[in-house]
N, C-alpha and C positions, 0 to 999 in steps of 0.2 A: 963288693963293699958290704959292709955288715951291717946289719938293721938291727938298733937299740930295739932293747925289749919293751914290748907294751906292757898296756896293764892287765892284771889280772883277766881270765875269761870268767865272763859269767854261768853258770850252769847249764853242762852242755857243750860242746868242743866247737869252735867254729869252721872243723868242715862237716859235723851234724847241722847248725843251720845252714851253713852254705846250701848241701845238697837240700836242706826242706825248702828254699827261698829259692832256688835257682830252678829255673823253668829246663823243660826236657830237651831242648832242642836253645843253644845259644843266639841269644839273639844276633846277636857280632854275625856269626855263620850265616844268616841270611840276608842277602845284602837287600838295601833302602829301592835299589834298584826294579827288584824285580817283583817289590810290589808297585812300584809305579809305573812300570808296563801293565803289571794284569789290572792297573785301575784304568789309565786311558782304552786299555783295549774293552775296558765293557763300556766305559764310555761310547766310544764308536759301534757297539755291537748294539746297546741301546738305540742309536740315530738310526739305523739302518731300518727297521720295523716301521717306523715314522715316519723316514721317507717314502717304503713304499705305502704307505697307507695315504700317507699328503698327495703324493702325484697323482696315486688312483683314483682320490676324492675331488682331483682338481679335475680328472679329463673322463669323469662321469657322462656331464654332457655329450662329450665326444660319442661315447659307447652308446648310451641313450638314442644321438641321434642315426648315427650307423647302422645300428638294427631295430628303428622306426618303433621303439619301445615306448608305450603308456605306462605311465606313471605308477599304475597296480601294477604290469608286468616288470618292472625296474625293480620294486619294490621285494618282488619275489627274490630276483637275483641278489639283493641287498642282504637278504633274509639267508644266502649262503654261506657269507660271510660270517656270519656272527655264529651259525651252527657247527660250519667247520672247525674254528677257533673254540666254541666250548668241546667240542670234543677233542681236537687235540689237548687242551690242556688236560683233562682226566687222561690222558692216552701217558701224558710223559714225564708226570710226577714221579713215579716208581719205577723207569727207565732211569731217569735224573740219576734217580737214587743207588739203581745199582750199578751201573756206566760211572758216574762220576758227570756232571752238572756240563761240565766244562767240552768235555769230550760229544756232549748231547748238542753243546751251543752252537761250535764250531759247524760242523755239515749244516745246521737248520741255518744259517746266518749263510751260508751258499745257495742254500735252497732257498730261502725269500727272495736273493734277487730272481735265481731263475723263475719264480713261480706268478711274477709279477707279470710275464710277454703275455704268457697262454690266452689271459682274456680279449685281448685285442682281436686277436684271430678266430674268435670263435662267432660261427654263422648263425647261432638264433639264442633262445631264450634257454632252452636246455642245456645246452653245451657251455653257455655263457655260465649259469648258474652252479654248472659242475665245477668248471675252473676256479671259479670265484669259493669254493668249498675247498677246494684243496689251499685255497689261495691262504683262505681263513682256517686252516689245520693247520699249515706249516707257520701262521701268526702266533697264534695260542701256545704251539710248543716250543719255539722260541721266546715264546712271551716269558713261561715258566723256566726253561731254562735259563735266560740270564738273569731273570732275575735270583734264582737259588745260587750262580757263582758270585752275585752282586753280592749275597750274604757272607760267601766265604772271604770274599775279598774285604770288606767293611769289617767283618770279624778280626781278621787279620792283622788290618789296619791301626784297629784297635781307637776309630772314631768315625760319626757316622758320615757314610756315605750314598746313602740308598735318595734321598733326594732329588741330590745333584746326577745320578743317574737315571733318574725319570723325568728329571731336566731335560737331559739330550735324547730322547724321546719327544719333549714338545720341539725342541732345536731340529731336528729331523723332521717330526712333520711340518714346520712352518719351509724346514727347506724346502722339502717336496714338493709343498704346495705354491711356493715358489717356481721352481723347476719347469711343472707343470704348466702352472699361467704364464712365462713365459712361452713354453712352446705350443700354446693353447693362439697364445697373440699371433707369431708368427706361421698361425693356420698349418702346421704341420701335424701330420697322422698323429691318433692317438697311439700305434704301433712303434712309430719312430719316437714319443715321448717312454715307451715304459722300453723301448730298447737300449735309447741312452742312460736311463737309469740305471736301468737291470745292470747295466758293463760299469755302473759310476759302485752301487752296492757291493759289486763282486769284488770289484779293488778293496773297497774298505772292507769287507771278510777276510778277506787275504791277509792285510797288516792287522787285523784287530785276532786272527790265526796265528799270524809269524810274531805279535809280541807276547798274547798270555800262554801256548804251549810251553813254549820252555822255562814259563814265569812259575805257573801254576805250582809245580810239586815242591816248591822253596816255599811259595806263598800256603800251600797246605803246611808245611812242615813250621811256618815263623809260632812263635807262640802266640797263646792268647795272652792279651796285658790283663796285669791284677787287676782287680774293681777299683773303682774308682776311690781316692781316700785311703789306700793298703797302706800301708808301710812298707819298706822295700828291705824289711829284717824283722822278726816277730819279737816281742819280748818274753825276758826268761818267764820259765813257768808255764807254758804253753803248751800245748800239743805238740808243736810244731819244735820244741828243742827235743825231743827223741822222736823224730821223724826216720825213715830208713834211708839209707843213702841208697843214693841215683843207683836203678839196678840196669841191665840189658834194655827192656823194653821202656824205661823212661818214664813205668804211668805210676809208680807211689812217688816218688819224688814230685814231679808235673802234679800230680792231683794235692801233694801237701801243699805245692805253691799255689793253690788256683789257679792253676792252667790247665787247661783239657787235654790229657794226651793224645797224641797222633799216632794214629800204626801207621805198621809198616805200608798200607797202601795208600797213607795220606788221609784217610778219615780220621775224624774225631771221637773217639772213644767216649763211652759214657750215654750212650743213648735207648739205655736199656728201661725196665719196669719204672722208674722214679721216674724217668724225664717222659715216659708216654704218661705218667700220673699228672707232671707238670704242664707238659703240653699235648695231651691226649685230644682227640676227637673233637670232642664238645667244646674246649680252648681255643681251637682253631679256627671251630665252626663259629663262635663268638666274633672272632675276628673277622671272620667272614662276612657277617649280620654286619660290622660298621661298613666295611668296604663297601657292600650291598647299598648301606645308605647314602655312602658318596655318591656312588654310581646313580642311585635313581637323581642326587643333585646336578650332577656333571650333563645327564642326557637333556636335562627339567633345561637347564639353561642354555644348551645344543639348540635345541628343538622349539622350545616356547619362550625363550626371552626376547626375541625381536617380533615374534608375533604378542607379547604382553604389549611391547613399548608402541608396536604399529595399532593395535586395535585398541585398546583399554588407556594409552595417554595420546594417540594421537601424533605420533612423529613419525617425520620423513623417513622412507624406504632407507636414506643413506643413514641416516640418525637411529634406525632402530635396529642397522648390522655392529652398530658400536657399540652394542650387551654386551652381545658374544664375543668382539673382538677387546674389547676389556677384560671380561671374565679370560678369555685362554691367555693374554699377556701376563698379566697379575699370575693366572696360574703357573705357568713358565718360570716369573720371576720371583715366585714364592718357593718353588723345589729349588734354584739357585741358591736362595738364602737358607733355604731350609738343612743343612748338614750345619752349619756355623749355630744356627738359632738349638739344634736340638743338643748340639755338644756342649752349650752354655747351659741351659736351661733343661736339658733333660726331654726322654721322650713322652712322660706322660705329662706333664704341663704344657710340652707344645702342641701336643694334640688335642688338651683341654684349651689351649687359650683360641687354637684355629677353627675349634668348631665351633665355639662362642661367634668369632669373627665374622664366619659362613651366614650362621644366623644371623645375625644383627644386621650384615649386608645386605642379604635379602630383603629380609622384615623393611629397612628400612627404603631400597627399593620399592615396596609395595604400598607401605603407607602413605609415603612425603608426597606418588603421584605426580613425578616431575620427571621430563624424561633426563635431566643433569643429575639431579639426583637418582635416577634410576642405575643410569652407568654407571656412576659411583660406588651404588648399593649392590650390581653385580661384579665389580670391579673386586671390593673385599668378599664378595663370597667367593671370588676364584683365588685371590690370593690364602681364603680361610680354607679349603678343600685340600688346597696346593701341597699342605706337606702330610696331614690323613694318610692316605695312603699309602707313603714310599714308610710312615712309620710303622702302618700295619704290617705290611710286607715282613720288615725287618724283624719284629717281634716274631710273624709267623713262624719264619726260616730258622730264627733261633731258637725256637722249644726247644726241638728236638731236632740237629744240626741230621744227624744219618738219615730223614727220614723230610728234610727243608725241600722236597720235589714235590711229595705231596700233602704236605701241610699248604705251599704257594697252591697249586693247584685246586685245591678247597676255597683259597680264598679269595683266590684271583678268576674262579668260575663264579660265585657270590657275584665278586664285586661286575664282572662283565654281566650277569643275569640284571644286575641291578642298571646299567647302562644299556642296556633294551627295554627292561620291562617299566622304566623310568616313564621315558617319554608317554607311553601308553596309557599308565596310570594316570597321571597328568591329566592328558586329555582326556580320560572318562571320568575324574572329578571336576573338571572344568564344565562338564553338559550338565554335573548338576550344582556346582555352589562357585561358578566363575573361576574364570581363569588367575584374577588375583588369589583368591582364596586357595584355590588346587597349588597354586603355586606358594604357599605358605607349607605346605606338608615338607620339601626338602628342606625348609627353613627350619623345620621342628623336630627333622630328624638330626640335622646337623646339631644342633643341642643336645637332644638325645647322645650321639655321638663324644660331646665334651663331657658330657657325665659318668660316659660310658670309661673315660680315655685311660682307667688303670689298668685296662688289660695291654694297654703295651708299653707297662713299665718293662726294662730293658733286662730280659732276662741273665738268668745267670750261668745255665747249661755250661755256654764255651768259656766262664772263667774258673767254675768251679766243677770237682770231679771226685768219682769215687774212691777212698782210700784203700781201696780195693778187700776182698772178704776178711770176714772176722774183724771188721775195721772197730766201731768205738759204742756197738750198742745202739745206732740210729740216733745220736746226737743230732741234735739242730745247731749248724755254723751261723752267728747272724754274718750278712755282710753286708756292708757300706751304702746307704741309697744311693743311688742317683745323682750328677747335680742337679739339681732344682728339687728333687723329690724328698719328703717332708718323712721325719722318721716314723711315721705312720705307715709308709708306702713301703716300706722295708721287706726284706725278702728273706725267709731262710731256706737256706739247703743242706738236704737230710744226705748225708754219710753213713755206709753200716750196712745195706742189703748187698753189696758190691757189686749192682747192674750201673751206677753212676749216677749223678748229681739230679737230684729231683728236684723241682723248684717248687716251692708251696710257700703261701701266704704265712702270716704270724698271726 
């Protein structure tokens, strides 16, 4: 059948726009499918850490009492934990990065459950503390790796999802600890508690294995979607109507369209001189410093919220475990809402309106002096914490996508330093200006934090890319803010040195 002629074309052939508008790699080609395996599988790769960490924390006692440990000497062993874990994560940032993220996830998600037995079994304090070191290396580096495939998959995705994956991380540990108190009740060995685990993890590596492997290199290869407010065809007069058509390798076409090309091993092209200027060192370490302060709030309310509400208002033993158990629900049920709230609104006003939240809850906690209002008041600083960090994350990972192992790694050591050295601080400002008062500093850092919250407007890196050399002279592209982000917060990226998409302010 014949197709009546249209009208005129405007300046410019329409398969010269075609190819500048049409991303490297077809979207059609990638089916819907196989990114929603590799989301549920970090889904489930996420719970699995949480688990073991909830059952561990549940049958402490158990271990405590088995090898007749005082509370200094428990505390050593405790202190394995947290060193192993920082050290694995510097260890597998730059492993991540040249392995591939995914390929790092997979064994480390075998190795938590196995690495969960060893402490049952072990006869004293030294042996205990070793295991519990390894326990906490193999934590840290899958900490860091799934979270940098959480990046690629979210990128992908093309909305966010880092949240709702630190979600099933609290859903894991509430399981575990679950799990545990159950088999805690029915007075059974702590051995037979971490063995039935260890065999419940292993299965869930296996499918969260068998669904992203064959997901992954469609899910590296789908494009990145335009920014947000693009057009989905430029208008005459542009750059973009003598763009060159799609060649072999896909990256001047992909970079005309804003989308980041893919080589051929599935990395993201474009992570050269501009994007370490965008997201270099110091940008990340930035990032780092909020995490940091989450962390010192997270441990503050861990550690000293039911001893605030027991000594300083005076409520029951039962009545002053319900800070904390406010504060982690609300946290839970804030990374739930939090991917829906950040794709509305955007990531730097959700992280400005959440650390307001953080604060005020607190604050208000501390002043009204009421243990109903106390809950309350940590209630919203868990739900205000809640979504901080999965956005920090996300900003990390995005500077600079070829290098998202250890930019996390930087920031996710931060924010763990700041979830030990939290609680500590705390108590040595409490001997000298009381524990309400010591407990006003994460209230002030979390504001700190909402002021702070344009470094993780949402970068540009994976949607814009270099026009490759001799491109246009180092022009500045503006592009689209954000939803919620005011055009202030606007972002340009420099095209022209042809290492790839630098992101710098206006």
């Amino acid at each position: 059948m014949s197709t009546p002629p249209g009208p005129a074309e405007p300046s410019g052939s329409r398969d010269t726009v075609r190819s500048a508008t049409s991303p490297a790699v077809p979207p059609s080609s990638v089916p819907g499918a196989a990114l929603r395996r590799a989301r549920w599988a970090v889904y489930v790769t996420f719970a699995i850490p949480g688990m073991a960490i909830g059952v561990w924390t549940a049958r402490i006692p158990a271990i405590k009492e088995s090898l007749a440990l005082s509370d200094g000497r428990l505390s050593v062993a405790l202190l394995a934990i947290a060193a192993g874990a920082l050290a694995g994560m510097q260890v597998i940032g730059r492993l991540a990065d040249r392995r591939g993220a995914v390929g790092v996830m997979v064994p480390l998600a075998f190795a938590q459950a196995a690495v969960l037995l060893p402490p049952a079994f072990m006869p004293g304090l030294t042996s205990l503390a070793a295991s519990l070191a390894v326990f906490g290396l193999v934590h840290g580096m899958l900490d860091i790796a799934m979270n940098a495939v959480a990046v690629e998959v979210e990128r992908a995705g093309g909305r966010p999802l880092m949240s709702s994956f630190h979600a099933a991380f609290s859903v894991g540990g509430f399981a575990g600890a679950g799990i545990g108190a159950l088999f805690a009740h029915a007075h059974a060995a702590a051995w037979v508690t971490f063995a039935a685990t260890a065999a419940l993890l292993a299965v869930l590596a296996a499918a969260a294995a068998w669904a992203i492997l064959p997901a992954m290199p469609a899910v590296r290869a789908r494009p990145a979607p335009p920014p947000p407010g693009a057009a989905s065809a430029p208008p005459t007069g542009t750059a973009l109507d003598t763009a060159p058509a799609i060649t072999t390798s896909g990256t001047a076409s992909a970079a005309a369209a804003g989308v980041a090309p893919v080589t051929a091993s599935g990395t993201i092209s474009g992570g050269g001189r501009a994007a370490r200027r965008g997201g270099g060192v110091r940008g990340v370490l930035f990032l780092g410093v909020l995490v940091f302060c989450c962390g010192i709030g997270e441990g503050a309310a861990a550690d000293w919220g039911s001893v605030y509400m027991r000594e300083d208002l005076a409520a029951s033993a039962g009545v002053a475990a319900l800070a904390y158990a406010a504060f982690s629900i609300m946290m839970t049920a804030g990374r739930l809402a939090g991917d829906r709230l950040a794709h509305r609104f955007g990531p730097a006003p959700l992280v400005r309106a959440c650390g307001l939240l953080a604060g005020a809850g607190l604050a208000a906690a501390l002043l009204l002096r009421h243990p109903a209002a106390a809950i309350a008041g940590f209630a919203c600083f868990g739900a205000g914490l809640s979504c901080i960090v999965p956005q920090v994350f996300s900003a990390a990972g995005n500077r600079d996508p070829a290098r998202a192992g250890r930019a996390l790694a930087r920031v996710a050591g931060l924010g763990y330093l700041g979830l030990l050295t939290g609680p500590v601080l705390i108590g040595g400002a409490a001997e000298w200006l009381g524990l309400p008062r010591a407990l006003a500093i994460p209230a002030a850092l979390a504001v700190l934090v909402a002021l702070a919250a344009r470094a993780v407007r949402a970068p540009r890196d994976a949607q814009m890319s270099s026009a490759g050399s001799g491109g246009d002279g180092g022009r500045s592209v503006p592009v689209p803010p954000s939803p919620g982000e005011g055009v202030g917060d606007g972002f340009s990226v420099s095209f022209g040195d042809g290492t790839g998409g630098g992101v710098g302010r206006k």
